[in-house]
FINU-547974 format. One record per residue (C-alpha): x, y, z. Coordinates in steps of 0.2 Angstrom, whole numbers, plus 2048, in hexadecimal, padded with zeros to 3 digits. Layout:
// FINU-547974
XYZ ...
***
This chain:
// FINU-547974
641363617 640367604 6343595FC 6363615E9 63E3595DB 64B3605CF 64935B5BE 64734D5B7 65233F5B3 65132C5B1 63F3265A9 6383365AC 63C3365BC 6453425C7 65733D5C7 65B3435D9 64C3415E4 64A3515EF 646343600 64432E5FD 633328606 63231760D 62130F613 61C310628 61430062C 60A2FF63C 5FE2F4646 5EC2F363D 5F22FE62C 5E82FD61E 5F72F8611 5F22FC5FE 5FC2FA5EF 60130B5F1 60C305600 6132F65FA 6183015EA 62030D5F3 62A3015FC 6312F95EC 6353095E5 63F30E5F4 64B2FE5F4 64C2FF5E1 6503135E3 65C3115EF 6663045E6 66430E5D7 66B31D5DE 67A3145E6 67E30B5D5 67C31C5CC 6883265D7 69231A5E0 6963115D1 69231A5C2 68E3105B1 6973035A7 69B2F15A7 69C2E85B9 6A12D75B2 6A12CB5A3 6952D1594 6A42CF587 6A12CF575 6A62C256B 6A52BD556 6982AF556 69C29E550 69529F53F 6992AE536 68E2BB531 6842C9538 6862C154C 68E2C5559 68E2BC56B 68C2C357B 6932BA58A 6882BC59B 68E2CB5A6 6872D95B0 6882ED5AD 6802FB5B5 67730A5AB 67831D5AE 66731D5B8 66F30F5C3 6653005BC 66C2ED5BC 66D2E75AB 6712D45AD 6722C75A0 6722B55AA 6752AB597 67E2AE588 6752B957D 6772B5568 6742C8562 66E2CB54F 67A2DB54B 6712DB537 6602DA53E 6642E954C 66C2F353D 65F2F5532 6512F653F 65E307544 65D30E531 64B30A531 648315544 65432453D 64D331536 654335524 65C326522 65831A515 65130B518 65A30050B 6632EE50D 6712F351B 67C2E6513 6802F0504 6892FD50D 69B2FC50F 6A42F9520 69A30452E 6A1305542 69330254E 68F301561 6882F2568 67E2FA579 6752F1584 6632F958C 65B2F859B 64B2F359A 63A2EE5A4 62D2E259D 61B2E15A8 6172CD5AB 60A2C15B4 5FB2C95B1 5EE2C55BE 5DD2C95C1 5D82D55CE 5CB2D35DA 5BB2DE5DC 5BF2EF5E3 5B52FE5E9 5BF3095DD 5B23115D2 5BD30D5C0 5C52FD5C3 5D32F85BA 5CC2EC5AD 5D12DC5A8 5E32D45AD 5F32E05B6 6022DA5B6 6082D45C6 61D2D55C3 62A2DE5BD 6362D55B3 6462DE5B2 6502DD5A0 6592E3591 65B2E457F 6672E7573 66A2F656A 6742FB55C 67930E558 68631954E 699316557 699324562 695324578 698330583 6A632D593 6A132F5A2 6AE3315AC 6B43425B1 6C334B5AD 6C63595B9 6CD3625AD 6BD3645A5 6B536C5B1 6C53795B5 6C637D5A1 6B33805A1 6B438D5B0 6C73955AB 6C2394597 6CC39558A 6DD38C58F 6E5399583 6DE3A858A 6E13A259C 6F339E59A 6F53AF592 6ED3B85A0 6F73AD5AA 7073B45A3 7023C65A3 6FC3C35B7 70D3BE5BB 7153CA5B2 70E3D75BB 7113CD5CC 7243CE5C9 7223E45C6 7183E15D8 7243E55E4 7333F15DB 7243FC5D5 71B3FB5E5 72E4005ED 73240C5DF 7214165E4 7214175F6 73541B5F8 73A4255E9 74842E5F3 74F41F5FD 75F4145F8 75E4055F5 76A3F95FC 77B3F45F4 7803E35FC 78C3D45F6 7823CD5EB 7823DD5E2 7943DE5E1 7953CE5DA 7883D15CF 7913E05C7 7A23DB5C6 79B3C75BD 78E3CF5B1 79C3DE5AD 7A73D25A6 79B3C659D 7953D7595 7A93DC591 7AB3C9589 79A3C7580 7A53CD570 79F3DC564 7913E0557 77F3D7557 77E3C7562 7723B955A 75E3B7565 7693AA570 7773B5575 76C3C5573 75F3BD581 7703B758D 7783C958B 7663D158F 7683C959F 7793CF5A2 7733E359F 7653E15AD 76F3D95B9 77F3E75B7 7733F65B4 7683F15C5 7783F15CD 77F3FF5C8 76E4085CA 76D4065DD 77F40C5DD 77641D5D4 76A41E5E4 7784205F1 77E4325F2 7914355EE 7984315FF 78F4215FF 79341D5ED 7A641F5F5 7A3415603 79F4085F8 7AB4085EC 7B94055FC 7AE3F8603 7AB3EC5F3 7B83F25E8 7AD3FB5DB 7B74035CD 7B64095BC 7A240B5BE 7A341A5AF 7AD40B5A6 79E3FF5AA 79140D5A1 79940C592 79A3F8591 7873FC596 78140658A 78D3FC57B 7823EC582 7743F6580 7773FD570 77D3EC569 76A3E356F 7613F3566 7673EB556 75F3DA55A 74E3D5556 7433D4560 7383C855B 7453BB557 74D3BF569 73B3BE573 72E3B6569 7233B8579 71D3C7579 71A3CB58B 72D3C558D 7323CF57E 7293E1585 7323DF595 7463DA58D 7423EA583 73F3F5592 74C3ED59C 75B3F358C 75040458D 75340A59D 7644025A0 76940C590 76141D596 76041E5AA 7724145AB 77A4145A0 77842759E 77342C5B0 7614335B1 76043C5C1 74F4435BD 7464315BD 74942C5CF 73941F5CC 7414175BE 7534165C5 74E40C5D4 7434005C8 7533FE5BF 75B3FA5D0 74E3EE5D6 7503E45C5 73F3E75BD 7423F55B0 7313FD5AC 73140D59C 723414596 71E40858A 71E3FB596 7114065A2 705408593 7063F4593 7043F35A4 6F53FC5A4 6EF3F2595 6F23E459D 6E83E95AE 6D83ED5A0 6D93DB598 6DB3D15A8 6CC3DA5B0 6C03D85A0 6C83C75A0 6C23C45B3 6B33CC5B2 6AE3C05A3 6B03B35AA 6A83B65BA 6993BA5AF 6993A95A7 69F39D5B7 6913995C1 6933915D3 6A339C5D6 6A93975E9 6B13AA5EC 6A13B45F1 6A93C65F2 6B73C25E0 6AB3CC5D3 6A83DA5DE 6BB3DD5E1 6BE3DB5D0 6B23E85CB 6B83F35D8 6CB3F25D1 6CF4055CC 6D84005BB 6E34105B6 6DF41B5A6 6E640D596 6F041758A 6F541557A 70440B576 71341A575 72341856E 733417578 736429580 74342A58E 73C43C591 72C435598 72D4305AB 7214295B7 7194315C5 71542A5D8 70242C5D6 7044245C4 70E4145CB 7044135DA 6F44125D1 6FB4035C7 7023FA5D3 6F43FA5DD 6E93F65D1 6F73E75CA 6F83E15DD 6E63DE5DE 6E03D65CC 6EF3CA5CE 6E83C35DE 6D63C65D6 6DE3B95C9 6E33AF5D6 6D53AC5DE 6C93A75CF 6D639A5CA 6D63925DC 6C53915DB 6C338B5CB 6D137D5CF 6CA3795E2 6B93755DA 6BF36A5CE 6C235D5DF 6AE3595E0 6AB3515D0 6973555CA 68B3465C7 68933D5BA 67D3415AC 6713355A4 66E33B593 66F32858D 66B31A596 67330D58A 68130558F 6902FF583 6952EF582 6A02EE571 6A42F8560 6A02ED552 6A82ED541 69D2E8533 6A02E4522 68E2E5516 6872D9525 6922D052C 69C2D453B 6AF2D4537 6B62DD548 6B12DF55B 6BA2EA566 6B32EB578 6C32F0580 6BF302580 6AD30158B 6AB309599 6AF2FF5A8 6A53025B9 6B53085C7 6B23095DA 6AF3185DE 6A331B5CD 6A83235BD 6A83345C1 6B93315CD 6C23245C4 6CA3325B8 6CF33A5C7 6D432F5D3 6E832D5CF 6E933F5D3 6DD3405E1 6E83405F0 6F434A5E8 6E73585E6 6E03535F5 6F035A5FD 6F336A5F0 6E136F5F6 6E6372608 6F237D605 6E93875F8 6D43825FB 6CC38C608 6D839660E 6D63AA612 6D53B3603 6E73B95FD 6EA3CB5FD 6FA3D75F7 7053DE604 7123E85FF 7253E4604 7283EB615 7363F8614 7423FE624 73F40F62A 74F415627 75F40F61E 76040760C 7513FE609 7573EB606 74E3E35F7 7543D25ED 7573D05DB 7473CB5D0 74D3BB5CA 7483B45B9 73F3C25B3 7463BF5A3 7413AC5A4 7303A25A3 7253A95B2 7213975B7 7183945C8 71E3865D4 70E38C5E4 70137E5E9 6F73875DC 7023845CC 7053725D1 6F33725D2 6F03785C4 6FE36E5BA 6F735E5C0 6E53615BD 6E93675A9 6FA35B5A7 6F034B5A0 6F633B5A6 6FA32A59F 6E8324597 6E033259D 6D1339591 6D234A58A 6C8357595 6B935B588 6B836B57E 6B337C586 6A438357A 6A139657D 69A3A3573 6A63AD56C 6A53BF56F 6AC3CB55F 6B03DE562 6A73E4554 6AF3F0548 6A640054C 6AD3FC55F 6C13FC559 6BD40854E 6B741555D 6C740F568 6D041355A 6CB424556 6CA42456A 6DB42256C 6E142E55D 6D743C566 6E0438576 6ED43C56D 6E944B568 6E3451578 6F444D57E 6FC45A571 6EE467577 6F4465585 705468583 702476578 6F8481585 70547C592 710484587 707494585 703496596 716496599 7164A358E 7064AD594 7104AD5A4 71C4B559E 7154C1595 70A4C65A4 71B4C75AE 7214D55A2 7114DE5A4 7124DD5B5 7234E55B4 71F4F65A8 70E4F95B3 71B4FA5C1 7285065B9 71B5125AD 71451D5BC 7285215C1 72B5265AD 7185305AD 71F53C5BC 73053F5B4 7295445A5 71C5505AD 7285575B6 73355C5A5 72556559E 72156F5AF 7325765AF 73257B59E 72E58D596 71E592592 71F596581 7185A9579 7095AA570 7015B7566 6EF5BA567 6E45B7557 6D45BB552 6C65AD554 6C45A4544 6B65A453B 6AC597539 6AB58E528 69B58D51F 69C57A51E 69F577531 693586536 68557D52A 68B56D532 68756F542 67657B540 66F570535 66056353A 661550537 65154D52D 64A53C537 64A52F52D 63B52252B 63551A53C 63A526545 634539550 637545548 
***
């Protein structure tokens, strides 16, 4: 059994004993003061403890504040009882007169760098009127001769007279109660942050399973059913009726809608081959599907003169409305049939260009860093195993943001890559939120930092008393402090935090696909729209940040922040402009090893033919006449060749002669 204390709290004592000792008494024991003592501190402990934790600090009873009969610097104090932060009973039996001047100016005279000038010339000043806990030693009595060697001399008190005074301080207190929000917003951070993180996460959760499908089945159809049909032929004619030229940010986000929903249909039209595509045109009735491109790509052409900003002003919303009129315009509206991947995003509702992967894979970045923050700040976290499996995510190679180019199209290792890594930081996400909002239920002990407790704000004017306001003290609730924040919500979270509390860790599992056949797969609804969560853990979450009626504001999250600093954005920048330029390299010696190819093929091709033209040739000049020749003299040697070659090199300096 551990016997150590931790820390120390009330009187310099330890605030939470490690074990309570009570006195054993026993048949022919010695009993010292040492005994007695230890049983009075154990009753008074115990009580203390309960008071403190059971009951937390504030008024019990009475104790109101009242403007004294005569006006003037007074104030009355009706008898009551309240209990401090270290769990003592501060009871006043009678009515108490207090003298607000006199406790005043003995606070200016105790401050340090205040001056200690009449209080009543000041104008009008807000105080607190606190009552203290205090202990007086009484009845001294003379102690009989002991064997001790240093007896205590003269008089000890005999009793402990439990009291209080009354102290007067600036207008401020703390609340103890305890907002659970407080504790969440410490552990998540930076609402901001978090809801952003939050929107990028769902984001990516809605891409989940087309890009998971898209991946793995690049060469399947994708079913055409009813809906489908209905889908087309409605959005077709909203699309035919929206009128002509550039639709206003209202209409422009109502027609955006109306292009994804015909362009998905008409995609998983384009995954069926061309007896399939027949076969469904004689089951549901599908004509003028040329016609239905052109209204398409007229849509299409019609949003590309909107602006964005005014359309979208959210930019994770705006990013994907632009991808969505992208690809409807050039794997569609025009038929791409060297971008299976894309087509069947198209037809799974969840458009994704090459802009939008460089985000993705931006995103991925910023919600790991974002994580692994965190994680370095939170201590206590619940999920032993969370910041090993966020460190072990592979994040795909970031890129820089490229402009819109339909020529670029994704590959299966590429969109595997970021879809597994999507699929596990989003449940990564997941999981620190649940634990940050299941630990919110056990609300921490309170901390005495000040052991006054408030009994009134006081309103002076030079030295009189002109206002008292003791409806805003803290009042002692059953259950303590620490839960009567909480408590209109407890039963409510209570029953979120068993469907979302210790429960086994979530882990993505992609849409299971039939072996054969056209892979059914639903429309994604409201991608477009607010990405809103209705699980256990967004009501949870709702309900723990959502304030109620009278409830106090959770206190403000105090982190160091952390700047990038300039010679760091610099290097990503010059970073990103060398990737760049690797990328041209690269195409540029692709290029010419296309053409090193085929020069070497040319090569390749005269080696081959020259030894057939070598014999042709030798065999002209054997079959031809040897010509005549008349036979000369030999010529004579010139003097200049003759002296030439006889004569001797003379060796020059460093070397044999």
């Amino acid at each position: 059994m551990s016997t150590s204390d931790c820390g120390c709290g009330c009187g310099g004592e330890s605030a939470f004993p490690a074990a309570f000792v009570r006195p054993r008494f026993f048949a022919g024991q010695l009993l010292t003061e040492d005994d007695l003592t230890l049983l009075t501190d154990y009753v008074a402990g115990k009580d203390r403890l309960h008071n403190r934790t059971l009951f937390g600090p504030g008024v019990v009873c009475g104790l109101e504040v009242l403007c004294d009969s005569c006006p003037g610097g007074t104030v009355s104090v009706r008898p009551g009882h309240a209990l401090d932060c270290c769990g003592n009973d501060i009871v006043l039996s009678c009515k108490e007169k207090v003298d607000v001047a006199a406790l005043v100016r003995e606070l200016r005279v105790t401050s340090p760098g205040v001056h200690c000038g009449d209080p009543c010339d000041d104008d009008q000043r807000h105080f607190g009127l606190f009552v203290r806990y205090e202990e007086i030693m009484a009845d001294p009595v003379a102690p009989y001769a002991t064997e001790e060697p240093c007896p205590t001399p003269g008089c000890a008190p005999s009793r402990v007279q439990e009291g209080f005074r009354f102290v007067v301080k600036c207008d401020t207190t703390d609340d103890h109660r305890y907002n659970p929000a407080t504790k969440l917003l410490a552990r998540i951070g930076g609402k901001e942050a978090y809801e952003q993180i939050l929107l990028l996460s769902r984001r990516l959760a809605r891409y989940l399973d087309p890009m998971s499908v898209a991946g793995r089945f690049s060469t399947r159809t994708l079913k055409f059913d009813e809906a489908d049909a209905v889908r087309y032929t409605d959005n077709l004619r909203l699309l035919q009726e929206s009128g002509e030229g550039v639709p206003k940010p209202p209409e422009a986000r109502q027609q955006t809608e109306y292009v994804r929903a015909l362009a998905s249909a008409i995609a998983r039209y384009d995954t069926y081959d061309e007896a399939g595509q027949k076969e469904l045109q004689e089951k549901f009735k599908l004509k003028e599907i040329d016609a239905a491109r052109k209204v398409l790509g007229t849509a299409c052409d019609r949003l590309a003169g909107t602006k964005p900003e005014e359309v979208w002003p959210e930019p994770a919303h705006r990013q994907v409305a632009l991808a969505v009129v992208a690809e409807a315009k050039n794997r569609v509206a025009t038929p791409d049939p060297n971008a299976p991947i894309e087509v069947r995003l198209v037809a799974q509702s969840a458009p994704l260009d090459n802009v939008l992967e460089a985000r993705f894979r931006a995103d991925l970045v910023r919600i790991r860093d974002w994580l692994l923050g965190r994680l370095d700040r939170v201590h206590g976290v619940a999920d032993c195993l969370l910041h090993d499996d966020v460190r072990k995510v592979a994040i795909p190679q970031p890129l820089p943001i490229p402009q819109p180019d339909p020529a670029k199209h994704l590959s299966v290792a590429d969109l595997g890559l970021l879809t597994t890594a999507a699929g596990q930081l989003t449940t990564c996400v997941q999981r620190f939120v649940t634990d940050a909002a299941c630990s919110t239920l056990n609300p921490p002990c309170v901390e005495c930092a000040d052991n006054d407790v408030l009994l009134a704000h006081l309103e002076l004017d030079g030295c009189d008393v002109v206002r008292v306001c003791s409806a805003t003290r803290e009042q002692v609730l059953p259950g303590g402090s620490a839960y009567g924040e909480w408590l209109p919500k407890l039963y409510q979270l209570r029953h979120l935090a068993e469907q979302v509390c210790c429960q086994p860790t979530p882990v993505y599992k992609p849409p299971d696909v039939p072996a054969s056949g056209p892979i059914p797969r639903p429309y994604v609804p409201g991608l477009l729209e607010e990405w809103g969560g209705r699980s256990p853990l967004d009501r949870m979450w709702n309900l723990l940040v959502t304030p109620a009626p009278g409830e106090t504001v959770p206190k403000p999250v105090r982190e160091q922040v952390y700047t990038v600093p300039a010679e760091v954005t610099d290097s990503l920048q010059e970073m990103n402009a060398l990737r760049a330029q690797v990328s041209d390299l690269i195409a540029t010696v692709e290029s010419l090893r296309g053409k090193l190819d085929t020069a070497s093929e040319q090569v390749s091709q005269v080696r081959d033919e020259l030894p057939e033209r070598l014999s042709d040739r030798l065999s002209e000049l054997e079959s031809a006449p040897e010509p005549e020749t008349e036979e000369k003299p030999p010529a004579k040697r010139t003097r200049s060749t003759s002296s030439r070659s006889s004569s001797t090199r003379k060796p020059r300096s460093g070397e044999s002669s």
